[in-house]
Structure formats: structure tokens, C-alpha cells
CHARMM internal coordinates of N, CA and C (Angstrom, degrees):
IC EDIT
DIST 1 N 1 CA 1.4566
DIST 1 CA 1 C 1.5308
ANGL 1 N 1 CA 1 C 108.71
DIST 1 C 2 N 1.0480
ANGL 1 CA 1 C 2 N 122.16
DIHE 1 N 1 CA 1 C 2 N 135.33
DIST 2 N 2 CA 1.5707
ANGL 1 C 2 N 2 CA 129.26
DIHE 1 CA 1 C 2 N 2 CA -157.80
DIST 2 CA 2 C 1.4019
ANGL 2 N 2 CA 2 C 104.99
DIHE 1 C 2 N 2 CA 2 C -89.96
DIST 2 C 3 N 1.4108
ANGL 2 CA 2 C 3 N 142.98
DIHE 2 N 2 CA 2 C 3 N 123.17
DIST 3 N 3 CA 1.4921
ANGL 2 C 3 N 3 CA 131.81
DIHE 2 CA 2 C 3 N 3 CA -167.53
DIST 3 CA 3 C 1.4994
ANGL 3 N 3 CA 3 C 102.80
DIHE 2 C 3 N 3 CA 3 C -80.13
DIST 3 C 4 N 1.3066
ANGL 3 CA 3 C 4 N 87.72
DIHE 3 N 3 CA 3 C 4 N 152.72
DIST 4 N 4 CA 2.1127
ANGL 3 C 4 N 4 CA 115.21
DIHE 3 CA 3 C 4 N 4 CA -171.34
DIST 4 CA 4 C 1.4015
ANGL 4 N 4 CA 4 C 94.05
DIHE 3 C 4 N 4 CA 4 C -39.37
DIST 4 C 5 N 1.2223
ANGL 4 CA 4 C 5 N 123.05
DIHE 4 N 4 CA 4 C 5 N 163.01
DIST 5 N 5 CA 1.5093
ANGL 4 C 5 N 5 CA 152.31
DIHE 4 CA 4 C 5 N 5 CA 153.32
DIST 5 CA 5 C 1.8355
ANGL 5 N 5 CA 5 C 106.30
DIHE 4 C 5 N 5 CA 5 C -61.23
DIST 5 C 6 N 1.3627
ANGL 5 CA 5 C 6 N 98.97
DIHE 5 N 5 CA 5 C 6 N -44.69
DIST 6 N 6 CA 1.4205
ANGL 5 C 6 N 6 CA 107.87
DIHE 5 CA 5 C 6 N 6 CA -144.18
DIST 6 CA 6 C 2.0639
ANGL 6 N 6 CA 6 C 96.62
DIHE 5 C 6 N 6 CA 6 C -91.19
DIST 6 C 7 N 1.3546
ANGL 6 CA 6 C 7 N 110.52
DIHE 6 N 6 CA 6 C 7 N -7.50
DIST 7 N 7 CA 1.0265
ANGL 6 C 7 N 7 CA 112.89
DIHE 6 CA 6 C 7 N 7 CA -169.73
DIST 7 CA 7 C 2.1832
ANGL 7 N 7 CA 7 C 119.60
DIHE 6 C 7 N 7 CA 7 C -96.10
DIST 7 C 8 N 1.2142
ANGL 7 CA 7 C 8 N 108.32
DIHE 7 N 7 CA 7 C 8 N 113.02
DIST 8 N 8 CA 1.8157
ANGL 7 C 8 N 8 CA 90.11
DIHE 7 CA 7 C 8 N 8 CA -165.62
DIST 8 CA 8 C 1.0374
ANGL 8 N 8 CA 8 C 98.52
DIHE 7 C 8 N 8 CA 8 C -61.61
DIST 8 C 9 N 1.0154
ANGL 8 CA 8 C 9 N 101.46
DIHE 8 N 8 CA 8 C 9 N -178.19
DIST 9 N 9 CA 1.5937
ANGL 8 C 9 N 9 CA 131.28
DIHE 8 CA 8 C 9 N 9 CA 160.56
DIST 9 CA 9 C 1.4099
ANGL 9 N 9 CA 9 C 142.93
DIHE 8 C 9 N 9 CA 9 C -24.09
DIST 9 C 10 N 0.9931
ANGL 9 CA 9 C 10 N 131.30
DIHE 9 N 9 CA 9 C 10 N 115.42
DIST 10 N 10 CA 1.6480
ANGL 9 C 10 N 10 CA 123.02
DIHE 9 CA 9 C 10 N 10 CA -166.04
DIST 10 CA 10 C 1.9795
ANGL 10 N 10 CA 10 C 105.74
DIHE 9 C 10 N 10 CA 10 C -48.94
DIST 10 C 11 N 0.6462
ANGL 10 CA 10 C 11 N 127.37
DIHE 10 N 10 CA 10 C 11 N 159.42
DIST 11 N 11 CA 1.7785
ANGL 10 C 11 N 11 CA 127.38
DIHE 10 CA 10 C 11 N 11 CA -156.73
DIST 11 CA 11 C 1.2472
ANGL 11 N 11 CA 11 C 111.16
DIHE 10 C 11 N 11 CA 11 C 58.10
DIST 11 C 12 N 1.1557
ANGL 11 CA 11 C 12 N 151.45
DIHE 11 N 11 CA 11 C 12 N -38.71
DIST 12 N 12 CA 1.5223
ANGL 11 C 12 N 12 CA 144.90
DIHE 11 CA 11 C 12 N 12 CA 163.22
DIST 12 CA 12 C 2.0073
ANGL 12 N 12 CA 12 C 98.36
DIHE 11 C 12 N 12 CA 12 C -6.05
DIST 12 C 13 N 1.2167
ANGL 12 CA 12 C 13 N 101.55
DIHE 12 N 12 CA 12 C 13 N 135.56
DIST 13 N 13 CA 1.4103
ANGL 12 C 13 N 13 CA 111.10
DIHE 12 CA 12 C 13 N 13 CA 142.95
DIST 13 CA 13 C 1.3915
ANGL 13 N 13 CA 13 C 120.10
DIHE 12 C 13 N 13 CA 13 C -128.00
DIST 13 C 14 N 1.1649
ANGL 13 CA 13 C 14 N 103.48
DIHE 13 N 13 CA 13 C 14 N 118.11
DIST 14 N 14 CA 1.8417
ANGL 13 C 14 N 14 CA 117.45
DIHE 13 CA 13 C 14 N 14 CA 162.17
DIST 14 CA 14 C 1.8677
ANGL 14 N 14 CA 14 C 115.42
DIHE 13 C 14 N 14 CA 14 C -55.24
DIST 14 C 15 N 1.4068
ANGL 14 CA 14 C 15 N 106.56
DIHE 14 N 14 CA 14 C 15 N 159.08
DIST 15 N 15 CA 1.2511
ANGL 14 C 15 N 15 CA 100.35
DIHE 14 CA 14 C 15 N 15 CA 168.25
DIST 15 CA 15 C 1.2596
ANGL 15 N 15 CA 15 C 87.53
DIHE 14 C 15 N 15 CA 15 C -164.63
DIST 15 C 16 N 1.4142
ANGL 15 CA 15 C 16 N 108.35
DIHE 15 N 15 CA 15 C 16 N 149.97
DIST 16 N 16 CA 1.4528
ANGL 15 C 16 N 16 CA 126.59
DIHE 15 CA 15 C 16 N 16 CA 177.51
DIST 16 CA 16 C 1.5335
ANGL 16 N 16 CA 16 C 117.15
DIHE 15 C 16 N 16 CA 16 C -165.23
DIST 16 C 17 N 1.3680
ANGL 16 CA 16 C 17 N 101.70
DIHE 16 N 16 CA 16 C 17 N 141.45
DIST 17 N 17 CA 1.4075
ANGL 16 C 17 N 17 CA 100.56
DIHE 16 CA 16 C 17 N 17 CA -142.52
DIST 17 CA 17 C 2.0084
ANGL 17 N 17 CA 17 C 78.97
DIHE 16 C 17 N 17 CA 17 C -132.18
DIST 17 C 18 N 1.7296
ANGL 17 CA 17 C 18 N 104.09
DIHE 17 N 17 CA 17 C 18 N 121.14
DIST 18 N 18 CA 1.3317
ANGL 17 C 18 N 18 CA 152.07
DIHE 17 CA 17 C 18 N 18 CA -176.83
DIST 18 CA 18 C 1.2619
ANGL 18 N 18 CA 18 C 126.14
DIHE 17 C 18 N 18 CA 18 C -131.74
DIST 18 C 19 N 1.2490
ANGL 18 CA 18 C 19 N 109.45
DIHE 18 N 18 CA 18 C 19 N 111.99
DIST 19 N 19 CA 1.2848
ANGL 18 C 19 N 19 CA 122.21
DIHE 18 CA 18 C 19 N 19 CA -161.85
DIST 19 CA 19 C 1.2846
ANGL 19 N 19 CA 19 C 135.17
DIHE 18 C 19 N 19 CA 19 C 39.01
DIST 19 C 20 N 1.5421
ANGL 19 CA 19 C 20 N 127.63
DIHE 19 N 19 CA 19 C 20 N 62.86
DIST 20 N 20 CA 1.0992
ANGL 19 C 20 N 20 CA 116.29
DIHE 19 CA 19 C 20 N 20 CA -176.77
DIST 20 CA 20 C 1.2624
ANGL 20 N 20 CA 20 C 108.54
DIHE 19 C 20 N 20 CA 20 C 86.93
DIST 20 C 21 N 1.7657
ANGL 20 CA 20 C 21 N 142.27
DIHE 20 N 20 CA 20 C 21 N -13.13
DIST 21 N 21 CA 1.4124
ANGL 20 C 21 N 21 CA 131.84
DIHE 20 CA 20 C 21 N 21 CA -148.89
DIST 21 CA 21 C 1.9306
ANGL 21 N 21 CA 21 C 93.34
DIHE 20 C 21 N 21 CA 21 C -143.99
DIST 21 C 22 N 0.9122
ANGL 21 CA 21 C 22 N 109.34
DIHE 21 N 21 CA 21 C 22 N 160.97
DIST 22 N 22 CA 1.3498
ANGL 21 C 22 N 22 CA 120.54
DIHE 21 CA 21 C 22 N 22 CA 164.29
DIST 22 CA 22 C 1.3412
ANGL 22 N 22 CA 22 C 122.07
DIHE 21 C 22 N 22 CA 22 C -139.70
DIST 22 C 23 N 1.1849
ANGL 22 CA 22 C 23 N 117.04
DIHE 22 N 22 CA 22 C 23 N 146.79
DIST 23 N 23 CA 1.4254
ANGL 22 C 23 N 23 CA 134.54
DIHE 22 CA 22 C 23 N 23 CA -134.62
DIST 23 CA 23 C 1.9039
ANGL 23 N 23 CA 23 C 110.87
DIHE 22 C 23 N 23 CA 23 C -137.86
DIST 23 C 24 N 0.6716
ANGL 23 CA 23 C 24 N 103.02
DIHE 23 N 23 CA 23 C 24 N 123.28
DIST 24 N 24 CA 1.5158
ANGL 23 C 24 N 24 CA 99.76
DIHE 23 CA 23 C 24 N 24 CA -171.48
DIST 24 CA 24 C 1.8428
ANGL 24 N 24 CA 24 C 102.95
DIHE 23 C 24 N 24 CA 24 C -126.40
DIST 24 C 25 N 1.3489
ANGL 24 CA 24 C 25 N 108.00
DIHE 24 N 24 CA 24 C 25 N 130.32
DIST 25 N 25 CA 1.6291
ANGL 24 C 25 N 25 CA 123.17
DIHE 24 CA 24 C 25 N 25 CA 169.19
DIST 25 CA 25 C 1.1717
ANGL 25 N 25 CA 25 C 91.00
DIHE 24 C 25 N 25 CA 25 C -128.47
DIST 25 C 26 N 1.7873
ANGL 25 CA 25 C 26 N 93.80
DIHE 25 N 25 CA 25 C 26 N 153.94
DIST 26 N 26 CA 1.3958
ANGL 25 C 26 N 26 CA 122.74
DIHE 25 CA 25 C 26 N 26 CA -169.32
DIST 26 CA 26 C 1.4469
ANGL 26 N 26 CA 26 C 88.67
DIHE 25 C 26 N 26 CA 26 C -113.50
DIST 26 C 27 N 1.5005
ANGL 26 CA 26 C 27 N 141.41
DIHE 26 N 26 CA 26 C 27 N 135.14
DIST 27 N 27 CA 1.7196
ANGL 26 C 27 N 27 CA 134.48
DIHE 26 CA 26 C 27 N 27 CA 155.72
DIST 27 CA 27 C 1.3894
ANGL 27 N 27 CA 27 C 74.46
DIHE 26 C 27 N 27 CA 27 C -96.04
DIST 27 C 28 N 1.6447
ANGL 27 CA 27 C 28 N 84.40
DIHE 27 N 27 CA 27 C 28 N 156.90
DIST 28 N 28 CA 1.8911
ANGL 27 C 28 N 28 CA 134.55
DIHE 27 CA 27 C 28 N 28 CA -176.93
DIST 28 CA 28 C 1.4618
ANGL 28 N 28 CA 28 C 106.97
DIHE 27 C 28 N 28 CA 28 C -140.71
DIST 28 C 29 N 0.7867
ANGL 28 CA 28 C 29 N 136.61
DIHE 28 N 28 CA 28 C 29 N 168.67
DIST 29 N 29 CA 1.3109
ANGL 28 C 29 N 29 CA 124.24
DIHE 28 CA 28 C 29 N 29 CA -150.06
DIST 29 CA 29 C 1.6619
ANGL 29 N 29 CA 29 C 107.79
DIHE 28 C 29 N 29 CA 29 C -100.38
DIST 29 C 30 N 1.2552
ANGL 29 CA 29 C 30 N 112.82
DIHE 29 N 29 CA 29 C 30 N -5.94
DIST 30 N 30 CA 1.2352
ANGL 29 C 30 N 30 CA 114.36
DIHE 29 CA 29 C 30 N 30 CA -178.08
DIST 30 CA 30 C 1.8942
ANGL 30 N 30 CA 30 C 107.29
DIHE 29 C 30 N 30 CA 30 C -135.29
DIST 30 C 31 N 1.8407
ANGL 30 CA 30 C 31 N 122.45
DIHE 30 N 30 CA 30 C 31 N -2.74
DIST 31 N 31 CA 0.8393
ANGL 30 C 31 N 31 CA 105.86
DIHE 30 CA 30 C 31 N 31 CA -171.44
DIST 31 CA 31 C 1.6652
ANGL 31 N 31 CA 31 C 76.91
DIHE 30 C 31 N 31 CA 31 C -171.86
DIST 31 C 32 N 1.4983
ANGL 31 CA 31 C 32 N 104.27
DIHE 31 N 31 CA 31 C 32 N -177.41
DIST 32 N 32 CA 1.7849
ANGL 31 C 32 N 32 CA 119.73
DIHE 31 CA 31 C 32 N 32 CA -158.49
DIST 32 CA 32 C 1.3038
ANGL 32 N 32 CA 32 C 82.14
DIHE 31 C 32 N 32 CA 32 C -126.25
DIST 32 C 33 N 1.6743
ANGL 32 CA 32 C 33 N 106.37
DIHE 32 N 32 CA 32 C 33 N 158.05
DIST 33 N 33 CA 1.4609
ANGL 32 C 33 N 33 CA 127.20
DIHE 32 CA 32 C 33 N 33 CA 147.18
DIST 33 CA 33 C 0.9714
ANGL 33 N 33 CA 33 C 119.01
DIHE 32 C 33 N 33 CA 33 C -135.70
DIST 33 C 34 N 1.5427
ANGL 33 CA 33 C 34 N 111.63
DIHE 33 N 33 CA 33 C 34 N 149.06
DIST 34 N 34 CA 1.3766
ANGL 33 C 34 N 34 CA 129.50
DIHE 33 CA 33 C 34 N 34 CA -171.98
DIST 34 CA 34 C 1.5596
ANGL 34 N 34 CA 34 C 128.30
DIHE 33 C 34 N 34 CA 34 C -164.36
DIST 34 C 35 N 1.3819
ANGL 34 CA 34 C 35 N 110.76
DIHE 34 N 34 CA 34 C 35 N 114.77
DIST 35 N 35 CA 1.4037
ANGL 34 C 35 N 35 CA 118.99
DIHE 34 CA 34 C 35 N 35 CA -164.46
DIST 35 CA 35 C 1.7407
ANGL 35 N 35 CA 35 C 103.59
DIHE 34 C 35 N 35 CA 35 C 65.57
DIST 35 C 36 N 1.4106
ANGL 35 CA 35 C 36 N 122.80
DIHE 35 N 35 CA 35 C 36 N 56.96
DIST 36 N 36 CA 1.0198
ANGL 35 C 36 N 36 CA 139.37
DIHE 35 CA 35 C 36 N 36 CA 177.38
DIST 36 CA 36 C 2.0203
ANGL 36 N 36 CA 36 C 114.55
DIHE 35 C 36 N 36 CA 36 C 33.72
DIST 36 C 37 N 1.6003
ANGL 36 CA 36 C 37 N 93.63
DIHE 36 N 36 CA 36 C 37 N 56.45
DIST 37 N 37 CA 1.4311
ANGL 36 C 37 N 37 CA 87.19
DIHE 36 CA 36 C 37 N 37 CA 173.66
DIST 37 CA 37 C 1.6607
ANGL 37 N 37 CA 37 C 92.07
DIHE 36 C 37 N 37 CA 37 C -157.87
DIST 37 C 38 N 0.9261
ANGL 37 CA 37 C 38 N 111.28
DIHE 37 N 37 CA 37 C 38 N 162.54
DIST 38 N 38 CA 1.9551
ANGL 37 C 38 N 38 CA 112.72
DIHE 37 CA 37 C 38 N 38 CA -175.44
DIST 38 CA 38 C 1.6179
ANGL 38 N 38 CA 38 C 102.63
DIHE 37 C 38 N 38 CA 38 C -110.55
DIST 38 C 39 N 1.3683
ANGL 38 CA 38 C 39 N 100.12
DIHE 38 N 38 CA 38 C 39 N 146.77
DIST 39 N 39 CA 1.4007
ANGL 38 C 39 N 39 CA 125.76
DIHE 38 CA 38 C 39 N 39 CA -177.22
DIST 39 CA 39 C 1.0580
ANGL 39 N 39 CA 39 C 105.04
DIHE 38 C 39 N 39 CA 39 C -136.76
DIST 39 C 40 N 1.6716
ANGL 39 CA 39 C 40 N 111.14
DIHE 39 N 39 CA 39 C 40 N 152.65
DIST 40 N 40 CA 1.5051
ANGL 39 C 40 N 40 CA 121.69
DIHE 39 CA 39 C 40 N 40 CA -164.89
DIST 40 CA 40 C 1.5016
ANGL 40 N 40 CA 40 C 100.66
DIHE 39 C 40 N 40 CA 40 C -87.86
DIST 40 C 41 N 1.2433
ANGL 40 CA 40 C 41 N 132.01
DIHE 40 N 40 CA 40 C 41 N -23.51
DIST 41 N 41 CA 1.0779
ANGL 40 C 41 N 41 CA 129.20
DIHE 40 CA 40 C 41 N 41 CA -139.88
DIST 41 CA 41 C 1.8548
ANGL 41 N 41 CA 41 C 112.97
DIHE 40 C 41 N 41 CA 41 C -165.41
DIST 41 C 42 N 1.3940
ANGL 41 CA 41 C 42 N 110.64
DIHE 41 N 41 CA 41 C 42 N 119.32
DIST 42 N 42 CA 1.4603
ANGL 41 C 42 N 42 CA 107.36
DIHE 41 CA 41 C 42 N 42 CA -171.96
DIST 42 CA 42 C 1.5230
ANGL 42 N 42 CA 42 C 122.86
DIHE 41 C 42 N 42 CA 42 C -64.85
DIST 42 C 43 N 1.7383
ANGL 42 CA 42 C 43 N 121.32
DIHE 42 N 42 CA 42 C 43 N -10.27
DIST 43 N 43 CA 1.2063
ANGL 42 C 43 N 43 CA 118.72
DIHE 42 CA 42 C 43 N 43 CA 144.76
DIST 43 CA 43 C 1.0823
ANGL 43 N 43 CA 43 C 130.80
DIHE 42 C 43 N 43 CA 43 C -71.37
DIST 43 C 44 N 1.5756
ANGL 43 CA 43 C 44 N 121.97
DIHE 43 N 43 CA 43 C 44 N 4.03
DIST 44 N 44 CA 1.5490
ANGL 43 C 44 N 44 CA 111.09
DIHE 43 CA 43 C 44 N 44 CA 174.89
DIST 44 CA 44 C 1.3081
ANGL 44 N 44 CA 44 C 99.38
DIHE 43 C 44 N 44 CA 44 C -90.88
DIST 44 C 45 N 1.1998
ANGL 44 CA 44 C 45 N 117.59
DIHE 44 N 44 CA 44 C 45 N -18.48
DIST 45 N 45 CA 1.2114
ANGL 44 C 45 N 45 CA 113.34
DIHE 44 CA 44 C 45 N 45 CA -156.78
DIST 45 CA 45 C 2.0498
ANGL 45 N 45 CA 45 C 106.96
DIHE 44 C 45 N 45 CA 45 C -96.02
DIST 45 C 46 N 1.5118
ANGL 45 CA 45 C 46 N 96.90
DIHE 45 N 45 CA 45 C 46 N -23.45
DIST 46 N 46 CA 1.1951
ANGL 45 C 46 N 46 CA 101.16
DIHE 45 CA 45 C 46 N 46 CA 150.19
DIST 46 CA 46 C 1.1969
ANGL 46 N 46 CA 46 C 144.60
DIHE 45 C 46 N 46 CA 46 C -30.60
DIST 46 C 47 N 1.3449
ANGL 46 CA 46 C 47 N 90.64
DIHE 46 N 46 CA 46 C 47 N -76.43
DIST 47 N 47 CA 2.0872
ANGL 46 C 47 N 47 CA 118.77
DIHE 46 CA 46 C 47 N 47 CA 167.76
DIST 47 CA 47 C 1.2495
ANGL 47 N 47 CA 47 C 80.39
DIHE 46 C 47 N 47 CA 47 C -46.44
DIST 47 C 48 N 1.3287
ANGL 47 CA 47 C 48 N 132.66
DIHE 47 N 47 CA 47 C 48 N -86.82
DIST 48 N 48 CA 1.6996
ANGL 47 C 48 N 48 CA 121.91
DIHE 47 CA 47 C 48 N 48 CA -133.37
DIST 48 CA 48 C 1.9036
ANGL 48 N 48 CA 48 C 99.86
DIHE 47 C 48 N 48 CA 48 C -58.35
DIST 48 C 49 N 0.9934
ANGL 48 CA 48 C 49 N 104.25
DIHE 48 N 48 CA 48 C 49 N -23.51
DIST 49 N 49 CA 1.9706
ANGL 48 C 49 N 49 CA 75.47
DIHE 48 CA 48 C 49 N 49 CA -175.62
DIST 49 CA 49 C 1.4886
ANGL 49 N 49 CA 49 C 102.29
DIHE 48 C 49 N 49 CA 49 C -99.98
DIST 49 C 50 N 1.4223
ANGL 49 CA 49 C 50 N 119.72
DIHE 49 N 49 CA 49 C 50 N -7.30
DIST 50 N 50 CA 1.2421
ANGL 49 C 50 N 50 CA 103.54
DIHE 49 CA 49 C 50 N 50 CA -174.77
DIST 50 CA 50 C 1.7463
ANGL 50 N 50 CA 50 C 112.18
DIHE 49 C 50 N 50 CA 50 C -110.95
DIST 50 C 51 N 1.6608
ANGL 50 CA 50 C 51 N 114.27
DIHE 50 N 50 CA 50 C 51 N -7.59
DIST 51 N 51 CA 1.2506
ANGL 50 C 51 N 51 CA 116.77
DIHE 50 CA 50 C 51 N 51 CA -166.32
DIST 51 CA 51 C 1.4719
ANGL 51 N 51 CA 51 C 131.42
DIHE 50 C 51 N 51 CA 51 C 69.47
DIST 51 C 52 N 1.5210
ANGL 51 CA 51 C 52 N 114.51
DIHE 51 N 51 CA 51 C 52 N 10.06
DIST 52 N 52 CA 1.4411
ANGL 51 C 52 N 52 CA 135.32
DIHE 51 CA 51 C 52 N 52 CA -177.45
DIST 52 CA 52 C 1.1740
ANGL 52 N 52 CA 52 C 105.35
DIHE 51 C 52 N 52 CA 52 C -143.62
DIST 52 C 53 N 1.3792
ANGL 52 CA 52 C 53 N 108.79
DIHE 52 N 52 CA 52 C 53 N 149.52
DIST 53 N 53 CA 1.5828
ANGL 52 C 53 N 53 CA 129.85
DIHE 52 CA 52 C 53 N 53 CA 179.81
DIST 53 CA 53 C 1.8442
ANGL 53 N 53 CA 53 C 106.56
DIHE 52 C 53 N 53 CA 53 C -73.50
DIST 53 C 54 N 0.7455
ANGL 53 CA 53 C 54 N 125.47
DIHE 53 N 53 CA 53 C 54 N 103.12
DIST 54 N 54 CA 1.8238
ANGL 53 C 54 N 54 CA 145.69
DIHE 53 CA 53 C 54 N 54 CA 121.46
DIST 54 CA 54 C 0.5924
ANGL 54 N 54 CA 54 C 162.10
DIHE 53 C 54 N 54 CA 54 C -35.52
DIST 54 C 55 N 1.3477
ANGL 54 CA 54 C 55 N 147.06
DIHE 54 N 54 CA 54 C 55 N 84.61
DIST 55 N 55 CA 1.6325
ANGL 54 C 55 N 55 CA 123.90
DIHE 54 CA 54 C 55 N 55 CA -176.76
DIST 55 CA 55 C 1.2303
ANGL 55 N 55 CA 55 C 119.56
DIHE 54 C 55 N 55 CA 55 C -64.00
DIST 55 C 56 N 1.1779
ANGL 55 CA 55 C 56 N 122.32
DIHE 55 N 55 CA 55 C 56 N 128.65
DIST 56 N 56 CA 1.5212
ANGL 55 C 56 N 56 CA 114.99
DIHE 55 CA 55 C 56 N 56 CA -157.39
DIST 56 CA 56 C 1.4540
ANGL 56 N 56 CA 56 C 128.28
DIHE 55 C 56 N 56 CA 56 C -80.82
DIST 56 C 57 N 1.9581
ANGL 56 CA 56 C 57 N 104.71
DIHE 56 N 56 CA 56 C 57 N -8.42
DIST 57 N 57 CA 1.2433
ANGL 56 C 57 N 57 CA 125.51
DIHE 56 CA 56 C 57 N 57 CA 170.14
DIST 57 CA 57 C 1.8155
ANGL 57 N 57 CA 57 C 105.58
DIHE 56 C 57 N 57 CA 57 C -67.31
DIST 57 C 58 N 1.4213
ANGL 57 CA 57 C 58 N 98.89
DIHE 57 N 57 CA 57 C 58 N -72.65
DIST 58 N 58 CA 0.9577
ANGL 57 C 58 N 58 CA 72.64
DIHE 57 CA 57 C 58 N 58 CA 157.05
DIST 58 CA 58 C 1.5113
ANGL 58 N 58 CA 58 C 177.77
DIHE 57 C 58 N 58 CA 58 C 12.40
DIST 58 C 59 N 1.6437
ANGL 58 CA 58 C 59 N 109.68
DIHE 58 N 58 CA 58 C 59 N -86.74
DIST 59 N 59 CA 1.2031
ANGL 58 C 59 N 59 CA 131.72
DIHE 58 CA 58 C 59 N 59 CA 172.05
DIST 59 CA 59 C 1.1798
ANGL 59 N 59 CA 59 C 109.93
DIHE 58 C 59 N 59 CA 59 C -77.43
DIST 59 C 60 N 1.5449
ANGL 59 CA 59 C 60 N 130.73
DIHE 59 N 59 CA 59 C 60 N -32.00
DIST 60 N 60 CA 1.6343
ANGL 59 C 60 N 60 CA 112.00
DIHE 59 CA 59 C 60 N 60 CA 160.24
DIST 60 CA 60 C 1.2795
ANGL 60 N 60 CA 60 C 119.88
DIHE 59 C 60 N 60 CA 60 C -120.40
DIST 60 C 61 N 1.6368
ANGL 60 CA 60 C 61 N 102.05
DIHE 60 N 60 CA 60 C 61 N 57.03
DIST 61 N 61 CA 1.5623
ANGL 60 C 61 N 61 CA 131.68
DIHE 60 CA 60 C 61 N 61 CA 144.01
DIST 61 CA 61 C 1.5660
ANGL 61 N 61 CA 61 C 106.13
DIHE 60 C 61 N 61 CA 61 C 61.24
DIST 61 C 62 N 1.4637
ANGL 61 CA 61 C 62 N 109.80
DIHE 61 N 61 CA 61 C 62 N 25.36
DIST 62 N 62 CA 1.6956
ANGL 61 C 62 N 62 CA 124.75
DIHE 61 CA 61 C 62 N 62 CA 170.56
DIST 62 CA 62 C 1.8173
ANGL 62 N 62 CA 62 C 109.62
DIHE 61 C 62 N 62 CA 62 C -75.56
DIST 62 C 63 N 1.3884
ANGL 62 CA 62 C 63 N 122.28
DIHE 62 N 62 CA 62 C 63 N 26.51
DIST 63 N 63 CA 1.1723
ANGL 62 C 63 N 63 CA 129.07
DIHE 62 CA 62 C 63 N 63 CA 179.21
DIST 63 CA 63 C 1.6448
ANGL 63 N 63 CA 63 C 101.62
DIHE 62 C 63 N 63 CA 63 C -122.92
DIST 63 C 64 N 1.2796
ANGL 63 CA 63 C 64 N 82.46
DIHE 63 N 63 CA 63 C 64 N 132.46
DIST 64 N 64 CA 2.2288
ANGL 63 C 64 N 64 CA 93.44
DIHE 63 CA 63 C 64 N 64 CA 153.70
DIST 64 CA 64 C 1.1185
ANGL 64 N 64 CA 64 C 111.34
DIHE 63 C 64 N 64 CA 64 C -128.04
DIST 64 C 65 N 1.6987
ANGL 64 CA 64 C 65 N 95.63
DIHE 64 N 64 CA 64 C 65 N 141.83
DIST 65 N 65 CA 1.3565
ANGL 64 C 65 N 65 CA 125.62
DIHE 64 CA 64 C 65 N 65 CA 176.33
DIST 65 CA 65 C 1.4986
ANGL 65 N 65 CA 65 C 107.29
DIHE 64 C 65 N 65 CA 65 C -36.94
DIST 65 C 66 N 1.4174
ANGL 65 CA 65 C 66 N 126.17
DIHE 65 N 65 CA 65 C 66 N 172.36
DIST 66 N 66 CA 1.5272
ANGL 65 C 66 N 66 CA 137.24
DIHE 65 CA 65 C 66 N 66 CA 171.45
DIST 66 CA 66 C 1.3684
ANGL 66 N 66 CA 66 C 103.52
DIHE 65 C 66 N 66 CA 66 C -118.15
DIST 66 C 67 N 1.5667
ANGL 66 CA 66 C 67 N 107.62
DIHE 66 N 66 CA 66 C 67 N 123.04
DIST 67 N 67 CA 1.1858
ANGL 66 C 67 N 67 CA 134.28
DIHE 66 CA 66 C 67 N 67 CA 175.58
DIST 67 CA 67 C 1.6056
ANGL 67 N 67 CA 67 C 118.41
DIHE 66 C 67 N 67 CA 67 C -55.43
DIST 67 C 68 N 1.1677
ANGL 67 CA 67 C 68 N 124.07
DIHE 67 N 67 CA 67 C 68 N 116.45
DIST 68 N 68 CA 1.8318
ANGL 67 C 68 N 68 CA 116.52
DIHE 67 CA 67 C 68 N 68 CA -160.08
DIST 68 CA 68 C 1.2387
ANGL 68 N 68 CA 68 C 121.88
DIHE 67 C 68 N 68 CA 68 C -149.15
END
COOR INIT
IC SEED 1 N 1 CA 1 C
IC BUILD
């Protein structure tokens, strides 16, 4: 399966900052870390800091607008 477009680079760290807190994921080339444990997927990792479902592109702003 060919990896996303939308996803950087393996060493990339994300950060996103929710409520007052900031949040840092590491991508790996096949999976994320965060708070020193790996997740398959940046909506899981969503839910876990926010307690709601996400798309995880989304939520750490790995989307662009459509040109119109």
C-alpha cells in the first residue's frame, strides 16, 4: 500500500496545541508516536487527547484547502 501524500516524512514531529496544552507526535514510517507509545493511525491518536473521534489529518492540520 503506497504511503499518503498528505503524510511527512518519517522523523517529522507534529505538534498541536489543544486546549491550553501542546502535544507533540513523532511519524515513523509506518506508524506515529505519542506520549511514548505507537499508534497506527493519527486519529487514534486524536481521540486519545481529545476524547472524540477525528480525523486525524485533519486535527493536525495535514489537509489543504481546495483551490476554487
Amino acid at each position: 500500500m503506497p504511503r499518503d501524500a498528505r503524510l511527512p516524512l518519517a522523523g517529522t514531529k507534529l505538534k498541536r496545541d489543544y486546549k491550553g496544552k501542546t502535544y507533540q507526535i513523532v511519524v515513523h514510517e509506518g506508524d506515529f508516536e505519542y506520549a511514548s507509545k505507537r499508534y497506527g493511525s493519527l486519529s487514534t491518536i486524536a481521540k486519545e487527547i481529545t476524547g472524540q473521534v477525528w480525523n486525524g489529518f485533519l486535527f493536525f492540520h495535514l489537509t489543504q484547502k481546495s483551490k476554487s
